[in-house]
C-alpha positions as CSV (number, residue, x, y, z in Angstrom):
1,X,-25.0,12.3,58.5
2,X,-24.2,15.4,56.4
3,X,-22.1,15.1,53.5
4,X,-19.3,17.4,53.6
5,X,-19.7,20.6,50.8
6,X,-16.5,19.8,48.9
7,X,-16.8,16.2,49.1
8,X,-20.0,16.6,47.4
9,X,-18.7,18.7,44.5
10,X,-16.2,16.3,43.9
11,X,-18.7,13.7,43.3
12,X,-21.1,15.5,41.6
13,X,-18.1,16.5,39.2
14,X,-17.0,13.1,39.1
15,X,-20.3,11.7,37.7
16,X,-20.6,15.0,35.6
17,X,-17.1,13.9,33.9
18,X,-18.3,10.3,33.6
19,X,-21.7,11.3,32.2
20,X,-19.8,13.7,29.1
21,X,-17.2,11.0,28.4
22,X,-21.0,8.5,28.1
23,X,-22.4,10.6,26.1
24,X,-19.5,11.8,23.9
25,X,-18.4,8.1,23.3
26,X,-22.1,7.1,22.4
27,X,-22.0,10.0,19.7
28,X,-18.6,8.4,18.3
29,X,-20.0,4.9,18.5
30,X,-23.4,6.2,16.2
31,X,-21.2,7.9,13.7
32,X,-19.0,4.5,13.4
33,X,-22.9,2.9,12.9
34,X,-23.7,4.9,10.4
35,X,-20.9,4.8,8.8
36,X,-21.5,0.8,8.5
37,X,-25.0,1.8,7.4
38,X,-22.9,3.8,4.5
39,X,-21.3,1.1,3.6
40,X,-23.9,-1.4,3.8
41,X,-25.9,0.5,1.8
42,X,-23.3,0.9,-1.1
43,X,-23.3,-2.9,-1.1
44,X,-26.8,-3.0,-1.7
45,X,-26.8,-0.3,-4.8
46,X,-24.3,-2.0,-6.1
47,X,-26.1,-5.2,-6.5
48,X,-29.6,-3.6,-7.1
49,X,-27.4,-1.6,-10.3
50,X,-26.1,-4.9,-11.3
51,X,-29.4,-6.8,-11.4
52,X,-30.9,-4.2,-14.2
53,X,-28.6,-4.0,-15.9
54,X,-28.6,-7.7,-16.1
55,X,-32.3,-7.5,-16.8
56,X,-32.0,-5.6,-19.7
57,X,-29.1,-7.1,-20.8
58,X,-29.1,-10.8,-20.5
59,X,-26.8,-12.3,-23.1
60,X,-24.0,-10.2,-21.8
61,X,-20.9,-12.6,-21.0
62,X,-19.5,-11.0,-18.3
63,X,-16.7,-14.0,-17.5
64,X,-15.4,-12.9,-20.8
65,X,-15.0,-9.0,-20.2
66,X,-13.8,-10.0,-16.6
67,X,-11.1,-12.2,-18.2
68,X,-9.6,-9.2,-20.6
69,X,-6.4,-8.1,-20.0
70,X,-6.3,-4.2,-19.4
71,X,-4.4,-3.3,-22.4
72,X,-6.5,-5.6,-24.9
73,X,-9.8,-4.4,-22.8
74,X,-9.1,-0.6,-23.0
75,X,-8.4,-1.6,-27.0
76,X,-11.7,-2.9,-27.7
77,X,-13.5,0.3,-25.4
78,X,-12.0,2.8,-27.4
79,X,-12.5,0.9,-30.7
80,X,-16.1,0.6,-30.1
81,X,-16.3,-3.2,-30.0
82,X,-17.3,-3.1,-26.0
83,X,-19.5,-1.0,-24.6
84,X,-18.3,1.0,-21.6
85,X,-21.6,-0.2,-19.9
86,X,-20.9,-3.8,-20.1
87,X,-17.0,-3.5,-19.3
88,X,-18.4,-1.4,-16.2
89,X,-21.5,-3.2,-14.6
90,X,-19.2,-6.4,-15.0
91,X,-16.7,-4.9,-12.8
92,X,-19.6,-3.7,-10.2
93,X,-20.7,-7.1,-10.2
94,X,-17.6,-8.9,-9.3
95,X,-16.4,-5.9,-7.1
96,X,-19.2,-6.8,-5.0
97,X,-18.5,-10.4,-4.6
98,X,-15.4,-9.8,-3.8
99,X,-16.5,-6.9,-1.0
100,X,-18.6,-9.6,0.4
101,X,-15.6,-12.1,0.4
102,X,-13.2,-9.7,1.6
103,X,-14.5,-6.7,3.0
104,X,-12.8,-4.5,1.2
105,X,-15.1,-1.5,-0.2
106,X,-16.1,1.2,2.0
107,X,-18.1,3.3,-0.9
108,X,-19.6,2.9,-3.7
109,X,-19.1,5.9,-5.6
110,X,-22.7,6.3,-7.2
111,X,-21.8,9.1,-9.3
112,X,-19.8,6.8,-11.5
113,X,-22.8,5.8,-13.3
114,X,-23.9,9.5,-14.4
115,X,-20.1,9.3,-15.5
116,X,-20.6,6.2,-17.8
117,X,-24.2,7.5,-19.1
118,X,-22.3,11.1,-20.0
119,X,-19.2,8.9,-21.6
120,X,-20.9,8.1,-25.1
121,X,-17.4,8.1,-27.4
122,X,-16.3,11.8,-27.2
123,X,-14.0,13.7,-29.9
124,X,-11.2,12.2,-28.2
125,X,-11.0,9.3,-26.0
126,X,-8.4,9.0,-23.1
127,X,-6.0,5.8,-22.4
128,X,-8.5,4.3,-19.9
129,X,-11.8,5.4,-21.7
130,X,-14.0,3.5,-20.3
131,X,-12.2,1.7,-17.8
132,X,-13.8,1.6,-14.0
133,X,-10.5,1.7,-11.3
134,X,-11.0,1.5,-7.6
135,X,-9.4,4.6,-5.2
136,X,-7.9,4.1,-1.8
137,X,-9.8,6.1,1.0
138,X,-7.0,7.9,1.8
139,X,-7.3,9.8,-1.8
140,X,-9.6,12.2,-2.0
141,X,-12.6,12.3,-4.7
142,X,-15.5,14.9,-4.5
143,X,-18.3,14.4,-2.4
144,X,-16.9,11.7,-0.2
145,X,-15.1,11.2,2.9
146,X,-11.5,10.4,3.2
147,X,-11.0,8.7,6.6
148,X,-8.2,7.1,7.2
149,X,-10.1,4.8,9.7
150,X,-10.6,7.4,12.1
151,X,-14.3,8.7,13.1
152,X,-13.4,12.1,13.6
153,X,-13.0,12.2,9.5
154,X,-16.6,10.9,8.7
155,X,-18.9,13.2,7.0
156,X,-16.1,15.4,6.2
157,X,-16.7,15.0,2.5
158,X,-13.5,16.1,0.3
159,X,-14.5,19.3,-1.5
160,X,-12.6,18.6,-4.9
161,X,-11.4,15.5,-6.4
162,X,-7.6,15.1,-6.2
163,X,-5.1,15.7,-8.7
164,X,-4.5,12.3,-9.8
165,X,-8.5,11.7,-9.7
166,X,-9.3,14.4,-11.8
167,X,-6.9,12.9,-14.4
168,X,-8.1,9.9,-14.6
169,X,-11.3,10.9,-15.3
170,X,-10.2,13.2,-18.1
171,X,-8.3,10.3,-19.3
172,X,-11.4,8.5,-19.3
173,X,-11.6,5.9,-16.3
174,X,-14.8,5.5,-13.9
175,X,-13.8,5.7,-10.4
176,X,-16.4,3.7,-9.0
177,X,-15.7,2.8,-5.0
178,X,-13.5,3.5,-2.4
179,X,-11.6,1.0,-0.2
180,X,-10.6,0.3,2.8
181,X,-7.3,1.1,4.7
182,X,-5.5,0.5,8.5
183,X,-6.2,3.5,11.0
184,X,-3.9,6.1,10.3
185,X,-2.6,4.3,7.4
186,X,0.5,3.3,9.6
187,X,0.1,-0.3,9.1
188,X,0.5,-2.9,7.0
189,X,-2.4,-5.1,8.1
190,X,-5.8,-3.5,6.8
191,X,-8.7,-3.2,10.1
192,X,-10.1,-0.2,11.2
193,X,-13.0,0.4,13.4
194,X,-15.6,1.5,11.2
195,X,-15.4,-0.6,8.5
196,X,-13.4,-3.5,10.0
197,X,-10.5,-5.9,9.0
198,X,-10.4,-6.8,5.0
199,X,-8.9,-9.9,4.1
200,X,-7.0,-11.6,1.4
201,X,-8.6,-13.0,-1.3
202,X,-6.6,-15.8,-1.8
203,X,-6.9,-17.0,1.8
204,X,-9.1,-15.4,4.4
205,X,-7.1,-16.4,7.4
206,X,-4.1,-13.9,5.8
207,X,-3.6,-10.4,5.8
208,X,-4.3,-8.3,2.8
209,X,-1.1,-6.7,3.4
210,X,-2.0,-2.3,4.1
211,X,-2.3,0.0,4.3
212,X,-3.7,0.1,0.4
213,X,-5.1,-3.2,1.9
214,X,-8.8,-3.0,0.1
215,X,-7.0,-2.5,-2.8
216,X,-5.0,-5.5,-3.1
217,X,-8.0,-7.1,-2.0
218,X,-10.1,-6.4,-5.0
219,X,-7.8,-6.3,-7.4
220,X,-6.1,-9.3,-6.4
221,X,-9.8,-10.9,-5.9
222,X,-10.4,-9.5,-9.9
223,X,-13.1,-6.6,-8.4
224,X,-11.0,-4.3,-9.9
225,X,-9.1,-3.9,-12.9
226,X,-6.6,-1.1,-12.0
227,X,-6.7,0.4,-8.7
228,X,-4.5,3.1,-6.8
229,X,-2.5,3.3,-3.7
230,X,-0.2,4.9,-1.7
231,X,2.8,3.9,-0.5
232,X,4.8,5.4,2.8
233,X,7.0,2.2,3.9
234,X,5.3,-1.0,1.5
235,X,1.7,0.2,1.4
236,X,1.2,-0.3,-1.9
237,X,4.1,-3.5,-2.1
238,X,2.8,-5.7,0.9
239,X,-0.7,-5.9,-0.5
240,X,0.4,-6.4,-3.9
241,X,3.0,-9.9,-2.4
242,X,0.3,-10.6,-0.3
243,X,-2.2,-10.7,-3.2
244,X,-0.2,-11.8,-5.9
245,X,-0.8,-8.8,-8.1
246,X,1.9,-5.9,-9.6
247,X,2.3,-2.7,-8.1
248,X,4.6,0.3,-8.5
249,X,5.8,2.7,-5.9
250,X,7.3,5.6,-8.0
251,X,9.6,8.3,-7.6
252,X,7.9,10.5,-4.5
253,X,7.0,13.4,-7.2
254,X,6.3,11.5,-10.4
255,X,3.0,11.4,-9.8
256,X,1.0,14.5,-8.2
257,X,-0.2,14.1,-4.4
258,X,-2.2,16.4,-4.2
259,X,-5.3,16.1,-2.3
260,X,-4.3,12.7,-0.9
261,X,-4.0,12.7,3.1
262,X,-0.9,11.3,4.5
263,X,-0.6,9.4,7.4
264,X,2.3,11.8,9.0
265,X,1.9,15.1,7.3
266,X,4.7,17.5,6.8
267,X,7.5,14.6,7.3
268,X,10.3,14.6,4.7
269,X,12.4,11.5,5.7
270,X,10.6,8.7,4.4
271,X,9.0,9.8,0.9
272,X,5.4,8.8,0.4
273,X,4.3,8.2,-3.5
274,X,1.0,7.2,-4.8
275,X,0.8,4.2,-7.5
276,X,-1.0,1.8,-9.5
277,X,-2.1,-2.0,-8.4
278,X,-3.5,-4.4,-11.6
279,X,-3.0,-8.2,-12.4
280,X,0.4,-7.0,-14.8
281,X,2.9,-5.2,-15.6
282,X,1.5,-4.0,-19.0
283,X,-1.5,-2.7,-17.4
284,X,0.9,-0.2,-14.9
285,X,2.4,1.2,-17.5
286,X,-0.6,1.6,-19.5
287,X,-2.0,4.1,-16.5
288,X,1.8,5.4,-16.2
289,X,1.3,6.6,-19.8
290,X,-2.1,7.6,-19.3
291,X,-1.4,9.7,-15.9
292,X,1.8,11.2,-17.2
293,X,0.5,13.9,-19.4
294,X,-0.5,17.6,-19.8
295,X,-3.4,17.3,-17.8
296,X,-1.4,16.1,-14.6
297,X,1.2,18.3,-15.6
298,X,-1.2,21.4,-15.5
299,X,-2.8,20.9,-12.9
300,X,0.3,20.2,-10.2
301,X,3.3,22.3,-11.6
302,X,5.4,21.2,-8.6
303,X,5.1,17.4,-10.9
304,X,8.1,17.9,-13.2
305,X,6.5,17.6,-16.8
306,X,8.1,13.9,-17.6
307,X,5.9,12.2,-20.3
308,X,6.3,8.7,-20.1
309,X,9.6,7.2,-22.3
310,X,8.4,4.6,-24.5
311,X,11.6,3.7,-25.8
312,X,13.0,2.8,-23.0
313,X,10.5,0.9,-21.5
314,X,10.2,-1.1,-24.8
315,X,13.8,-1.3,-25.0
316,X,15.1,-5.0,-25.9
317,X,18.9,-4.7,-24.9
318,X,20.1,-6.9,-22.1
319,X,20.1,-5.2,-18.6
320,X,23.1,-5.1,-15.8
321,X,21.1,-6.1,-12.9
322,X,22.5,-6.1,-9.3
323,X,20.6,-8.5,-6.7
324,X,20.3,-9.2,-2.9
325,X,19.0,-12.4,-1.3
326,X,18.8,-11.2,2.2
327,X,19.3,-7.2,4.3
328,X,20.6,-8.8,7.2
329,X,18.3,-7.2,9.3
330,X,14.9,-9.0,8.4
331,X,15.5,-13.0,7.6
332,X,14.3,-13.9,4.3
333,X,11.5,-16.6,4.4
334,X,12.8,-19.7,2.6
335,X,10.5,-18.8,-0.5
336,X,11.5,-15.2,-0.8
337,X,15.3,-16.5,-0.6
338,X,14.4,-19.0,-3.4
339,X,12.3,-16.4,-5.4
340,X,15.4,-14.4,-5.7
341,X,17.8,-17.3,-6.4
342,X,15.4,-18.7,-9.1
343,X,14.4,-15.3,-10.9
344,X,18.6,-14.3,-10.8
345,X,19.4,-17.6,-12.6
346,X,16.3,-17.0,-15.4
347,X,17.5,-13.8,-15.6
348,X,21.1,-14.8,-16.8
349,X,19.8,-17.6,-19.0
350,X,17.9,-14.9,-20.8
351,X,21.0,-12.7,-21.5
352,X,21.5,-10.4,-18.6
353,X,24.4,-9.9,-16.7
354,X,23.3,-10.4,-12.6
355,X,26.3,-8.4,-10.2
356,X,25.9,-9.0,-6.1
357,X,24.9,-5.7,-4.6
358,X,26.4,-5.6,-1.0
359,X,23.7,-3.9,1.1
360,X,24.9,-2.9,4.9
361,X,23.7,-0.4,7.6
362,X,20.1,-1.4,7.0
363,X,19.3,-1.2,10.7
364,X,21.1,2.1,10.9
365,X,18.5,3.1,7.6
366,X,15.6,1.5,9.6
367,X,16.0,3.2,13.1
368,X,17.5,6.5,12.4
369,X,16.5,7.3,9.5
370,X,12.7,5.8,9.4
371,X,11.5,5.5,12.7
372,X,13.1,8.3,13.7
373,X,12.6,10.5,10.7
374,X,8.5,9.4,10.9
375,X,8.6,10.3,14.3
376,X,11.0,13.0,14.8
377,X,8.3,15.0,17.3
378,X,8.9,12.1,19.6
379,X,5.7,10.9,18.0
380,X,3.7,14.1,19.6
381,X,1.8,15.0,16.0
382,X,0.6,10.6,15.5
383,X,-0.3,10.6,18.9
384,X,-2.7,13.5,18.5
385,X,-4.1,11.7,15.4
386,X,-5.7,9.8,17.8
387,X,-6.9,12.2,20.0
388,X,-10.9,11.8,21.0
389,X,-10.6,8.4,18.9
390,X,-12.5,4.8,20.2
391,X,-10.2,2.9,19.3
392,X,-6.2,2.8,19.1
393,X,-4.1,2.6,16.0
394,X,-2.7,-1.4,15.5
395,X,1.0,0.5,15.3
396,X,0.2,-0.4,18.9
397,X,4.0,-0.4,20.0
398,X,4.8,2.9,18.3
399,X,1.2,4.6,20.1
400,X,2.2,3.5,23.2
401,X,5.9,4.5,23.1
402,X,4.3,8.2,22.0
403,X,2.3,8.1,25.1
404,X,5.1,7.1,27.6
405,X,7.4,9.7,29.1
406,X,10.9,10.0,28.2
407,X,12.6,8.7,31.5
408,X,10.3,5.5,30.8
409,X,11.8,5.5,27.5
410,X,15.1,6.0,28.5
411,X,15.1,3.3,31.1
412,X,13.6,0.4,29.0
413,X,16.1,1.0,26.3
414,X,18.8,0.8,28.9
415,X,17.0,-2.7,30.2
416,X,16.3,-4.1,27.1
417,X,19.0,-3.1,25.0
418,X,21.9,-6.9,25.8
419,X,18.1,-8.8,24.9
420,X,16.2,-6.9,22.5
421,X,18.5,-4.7,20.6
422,X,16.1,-3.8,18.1
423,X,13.2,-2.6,20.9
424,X,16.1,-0.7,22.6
425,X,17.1,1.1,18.7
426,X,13.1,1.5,18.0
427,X,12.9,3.2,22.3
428,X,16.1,5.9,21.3
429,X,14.3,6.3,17.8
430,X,11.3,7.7,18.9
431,X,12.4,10.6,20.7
432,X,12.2,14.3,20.3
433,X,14.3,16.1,18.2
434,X,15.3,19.7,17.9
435,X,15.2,21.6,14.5
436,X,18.8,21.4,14.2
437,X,18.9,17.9,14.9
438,X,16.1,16.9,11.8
439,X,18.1,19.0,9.7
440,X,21.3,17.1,10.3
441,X,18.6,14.1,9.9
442,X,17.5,15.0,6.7
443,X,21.2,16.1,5.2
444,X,22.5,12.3,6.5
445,X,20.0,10.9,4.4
446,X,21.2,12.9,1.3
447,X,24.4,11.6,1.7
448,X,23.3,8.2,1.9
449,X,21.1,8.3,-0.7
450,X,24.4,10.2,-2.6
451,X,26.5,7.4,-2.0
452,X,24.1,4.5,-2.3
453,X,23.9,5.4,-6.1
454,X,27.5,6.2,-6.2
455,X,27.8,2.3,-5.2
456,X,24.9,1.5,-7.8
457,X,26.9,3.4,-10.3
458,X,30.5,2.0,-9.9
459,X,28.9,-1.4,-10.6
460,X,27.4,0.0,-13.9
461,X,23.9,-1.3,-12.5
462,X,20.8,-0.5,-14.8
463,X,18.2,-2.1,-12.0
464,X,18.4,-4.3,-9.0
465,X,16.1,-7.8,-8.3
466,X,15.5,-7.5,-4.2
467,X,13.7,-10.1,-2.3
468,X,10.1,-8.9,-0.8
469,X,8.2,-9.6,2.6
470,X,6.3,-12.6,1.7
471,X,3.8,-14.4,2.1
472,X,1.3,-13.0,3.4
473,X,0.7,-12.8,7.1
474,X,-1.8,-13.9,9.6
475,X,-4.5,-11.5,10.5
476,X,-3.3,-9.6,13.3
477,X,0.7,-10.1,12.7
478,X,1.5,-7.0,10.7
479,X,0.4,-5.3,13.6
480,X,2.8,-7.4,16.0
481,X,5.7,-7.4,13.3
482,X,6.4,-3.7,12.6
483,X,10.2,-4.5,11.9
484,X,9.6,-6.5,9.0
485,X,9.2,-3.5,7.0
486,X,12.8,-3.0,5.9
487,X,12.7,-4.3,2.4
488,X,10.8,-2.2,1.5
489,X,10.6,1.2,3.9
490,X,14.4,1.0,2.2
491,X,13.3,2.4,-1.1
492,X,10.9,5.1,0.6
493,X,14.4,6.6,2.8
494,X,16.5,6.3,-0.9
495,X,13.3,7.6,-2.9
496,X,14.0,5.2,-5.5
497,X,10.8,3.6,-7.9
498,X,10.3,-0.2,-6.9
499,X,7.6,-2.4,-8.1
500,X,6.2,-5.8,-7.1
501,X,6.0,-8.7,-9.0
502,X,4.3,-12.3,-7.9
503,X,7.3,-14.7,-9.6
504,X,6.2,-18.2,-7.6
505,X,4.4,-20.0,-4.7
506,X,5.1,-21.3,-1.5
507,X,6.4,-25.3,-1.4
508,X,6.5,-27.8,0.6
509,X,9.6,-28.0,0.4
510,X,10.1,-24.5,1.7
511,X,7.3,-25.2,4.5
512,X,9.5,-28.1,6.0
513,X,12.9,-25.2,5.6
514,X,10.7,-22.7,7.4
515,X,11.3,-25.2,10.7
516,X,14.9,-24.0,10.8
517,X,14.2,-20.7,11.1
518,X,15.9,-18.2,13.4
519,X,15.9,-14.5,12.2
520,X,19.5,-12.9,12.7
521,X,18.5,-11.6,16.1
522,X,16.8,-14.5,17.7
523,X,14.3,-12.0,19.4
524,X,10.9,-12.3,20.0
525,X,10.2,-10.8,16.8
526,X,12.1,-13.1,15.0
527,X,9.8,-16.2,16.6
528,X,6.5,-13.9,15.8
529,X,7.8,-14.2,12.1
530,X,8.3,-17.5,11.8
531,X,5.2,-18.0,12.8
532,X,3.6,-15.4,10.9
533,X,4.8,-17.1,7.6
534,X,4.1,-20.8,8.4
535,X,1.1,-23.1,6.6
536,X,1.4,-20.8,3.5
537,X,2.1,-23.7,1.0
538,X,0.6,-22.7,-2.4
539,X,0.5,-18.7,-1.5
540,X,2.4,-16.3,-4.0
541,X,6.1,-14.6,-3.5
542,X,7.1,-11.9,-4.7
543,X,10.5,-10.2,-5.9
544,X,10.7,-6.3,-6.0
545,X,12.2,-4.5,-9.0
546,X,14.3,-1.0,-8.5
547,X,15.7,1.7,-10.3
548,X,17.2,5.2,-10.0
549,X,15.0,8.1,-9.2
550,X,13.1,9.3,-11.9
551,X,13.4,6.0,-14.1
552,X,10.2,4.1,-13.7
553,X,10.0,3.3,-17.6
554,X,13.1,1.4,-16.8
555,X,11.5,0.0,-13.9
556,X,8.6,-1.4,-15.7
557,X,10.8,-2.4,-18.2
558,X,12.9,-4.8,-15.6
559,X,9.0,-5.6,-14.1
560,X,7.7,-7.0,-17.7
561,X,11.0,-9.2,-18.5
562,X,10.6,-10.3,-14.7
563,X,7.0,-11.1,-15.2
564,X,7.6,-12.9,-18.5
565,X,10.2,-15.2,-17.4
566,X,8.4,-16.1,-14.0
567,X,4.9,-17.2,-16.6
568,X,7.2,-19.1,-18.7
569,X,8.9,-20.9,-16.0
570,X,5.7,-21.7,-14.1
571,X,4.0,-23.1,-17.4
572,X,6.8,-25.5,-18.1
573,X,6.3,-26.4,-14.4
């Protein structure tokens, strides 16, 4: 029997198309293996780096250099009293066992060490002279690849370093490896395809927290003694809570961003900002003062030329502080409720005057401002992200309401909206907007921003104490909990600095409270949370720490006298 002509095309077209989509996801999958290759190798030139210089330098007490503070390390580099090669090749060593702990490097950055062996004491030594600091993937540094966890970015080295790269280096620091990140940076869990999930250091059944996910990791692990971040909605807070390290989200423009890829580029409704992560608070403003000069100034003029204020983050007088135990949109977990409560009350023993902030329309702030500023093309321009891609971001709700057509949308926010409000607000969010209409977006959150300051300021406030998302999650519940971001997405819509700072750990006592909990919607995401937080006796909380635009002196200010009184408390306890 004679197959029909056009039958025949059809099939042979058929297996042509299945034959290309073969062979086009076999060339994906060999870049991802290399890739791992990459990265394996880094490992192993790390360790073969650290094992001569231990040869050759066997009395070195690297436990000691590993146990310096930042400040009094930096001190004894530029003093002379440490040698940059010790303070470095201890760092390499750790960073490595924390890598294999955690999985949190995706580079070594071999360069570094032509950079130490061309450091020997200059004229003029930076602040961080000497000093090896860990970059997120997402910022670019020469000669390596910036891939947001996507493989159609691999061996697309970065032709320049960025701005805030190429400062710290003149300042003196060795960026020595790159770390990993969620795909598309979206996220704040930390798994990608190529390199993988990274995991907290502190407990390897939790999330890191993302997307600066490898760097909380290692610095929270002690790989790293100052790393850097970005931060779009908490990606430079969540891994900081989760790992029980400091972090500062600054004003969107204080520091240059310049040749660091965003995860939604050209969207002006939730500010990005990129930061520092270390063990203290000391140690951020140490890079603050060390990024803030000339040289940043110089080389972005669009940074306004701010050096940092040393009197008034060494300023003494006692600080107005507004606080907030709860947004009524995301249910504090007993221990950040607590964290708040107990860090309010040391507070006003120690002088300072504490004044309830009334916070309201945070879901408004959350769904029409966030998700639908983030995605104001309907979520056309992240969808494309993913275009030709293995795998599928782990925003999986908000990749598969891009890919659904409106009516869809229209109708399951209709159905769901008397049981899931939130899913019904997140549907109508993700729509697409006209010009006019993201205008009109962009001028509403003016205004609120306007009169949320206008609030701040009739209460005379000079900072606010907020609670933060913690503890860390489960691996795999960011992904499932992308509503649990309004603590701190918040600050991103207002553009305000906010840091993080670990002030106590989880209890028993606030294990056995977590049983009652409900979340204020009683939703399935609500349930997911509780869940999320429980077994987590013994894992750190966090509080976060705002101020006005532009004052992140005053920030780190409120961050050290946080950070003092929590040590205090916790070594009479």
């Amino acid at each position: 029997m004679r197959v029909p002509l056009p039958a025949l095309l059809c099939c042979s077209a058929a297996s042509l198309l299945l034959l290309l989509r073969w062979r086009r996801r076999r060339r994906l999958w060999k870049k991802v293996e290399e890739a791992r290759q990459r990265q394996e190798r880094s490992l192993v030139q790390m360790q073969m780096a650290v094992r001569r210089f231990r040869e050759q330098h066997p009395s070195v007490n690297m436990v000691s250099i590993l146990s310096l503070p930042l400040p009094e390390l930096s001190k004894k580099l530029r003093d002379g009293s440490l040698p940059p090669e010790h303070v470095f090749y201890s760092y390499v060593g750790k960073a490595l066992q924390i890598a294999t702990e955690t999985n949190c490097i995706t580079e070594y950055l071999q360069e570094s060490e032509t950079q130490l062996r061309k450091a020997k004491l200059p004229e003029k030594l930076g602040l961080l002279y000497g000093v090896p600091v860990s970059i997120k993937d997402s910022i670019d540094c020469e000669g390596h690849d910036s891939t947001l966890g996507f493989i159609k970015n691999l061996n697309k080295p970065a032709a320049e370093d960025s701005v805030v790269v190429q400062v710290l280096r003149r300042q003196g620091a060795i960026p020595f490896v790159k770390t990993n990140v969620p795909q598309s940076l979206i996220s704040y869990d930390c798994k990608n395809l190529i390199f993988g999930q990274t995991f907290n250091p502190l407990l390897y059944t939790r999330s890191p927290g993302g997307s600066s996910g490898g760097e909380g990791a290692l610095v929270g692990g002690g790989g790293s003694i100052l790393g850097f971040g970005t931060d779009v909605g908490g990606s430079l807070r969540f891994p900081a809570a989760f790992c029980g390290i400091c972090a500062l989200k600054p004003t969107g423009n204080r520091l240059s961003k310049k040749g660091i890829i965003s995860g939604v580029l050209g969207q002006k409704a939730v500010v990005a900002a990129v930061g520092p992560m270390a063990k203290d608070v000391e140690s951020l403003a140490l890079c603050m003062r060390a990024l803030l000069s000339e040289d940043m100034f110089n080389l972005d003029s669009t940074v306004p030329p701010l050096p940092f204020n040393e009197e008034v983050y060494s300023s003494t007088r006692p600080l107005r502080i507004g606080y907030y135990e709860t947004d009524f949109f995301t249910m504090p977990s007993p221990a950040m409720r607590r964290a708040v409560r107990e860090m309010k009350q040391l507070l006003e023993d120690a002088g300072h005057t504490l004044v309830p902030f009334e916070l309201t329309n945070v879901d408004y702030v959350i769904f029409n401002f966030c998700v639908r500023g983030m995605f104001a093309d309907g979520g056309a321009s992240f969808l494309k992200k993913f275009k030709g891609e293995l795998e599928k971001s782990s925003m999986g709700l908000f990749f598969w309401l891009a890919k659904s057509p409106s009516w869809l949308r229209n109708v399951l926010s209709w159905i769901a909206k008397p049981f899931m409000p939130r899913f019904s607000h997140i549907i109508r969010s993700m729509r697409a907007n006209t010009v006019d209409e993201v205008w009109s977006l962009h001028h509403e959150i003016e205004e609120f921003c306007h009169q949320f300051i206008a609030q701040w300021k009739k209460l005379n406030l000079d900072v606010m104490l907020c609670p933060m998302l913690g503890p860390a999650l489960g691996i795999g519940y960011p992904g499932k909990l992308s509503v649990a971001v309004s603590y701190t997405m918040l600050y991103n819509a207002l553009d305000f600095p906010a840091g993080v700072v670990p002030v106590t750990t989880v209890t028993d006592e606030d294990e056995q409270e977590l049983k009652g909990y409900k979340g204020y919607f009683r939703d399935w995401w609500d349930r997911t949370l509780a869940k999320a937080f429980h077994g987590s006796v013994g894992l750190p909380v966090a509080v976060q720490c705002v101020a006005l635009p532009w004052q992140e002196e005053l920030c780190l200010r409120f961050m050290k006298e946080v950070e003092a009184l929590a040590l205090k408390k916790n070594r009479l306890f």
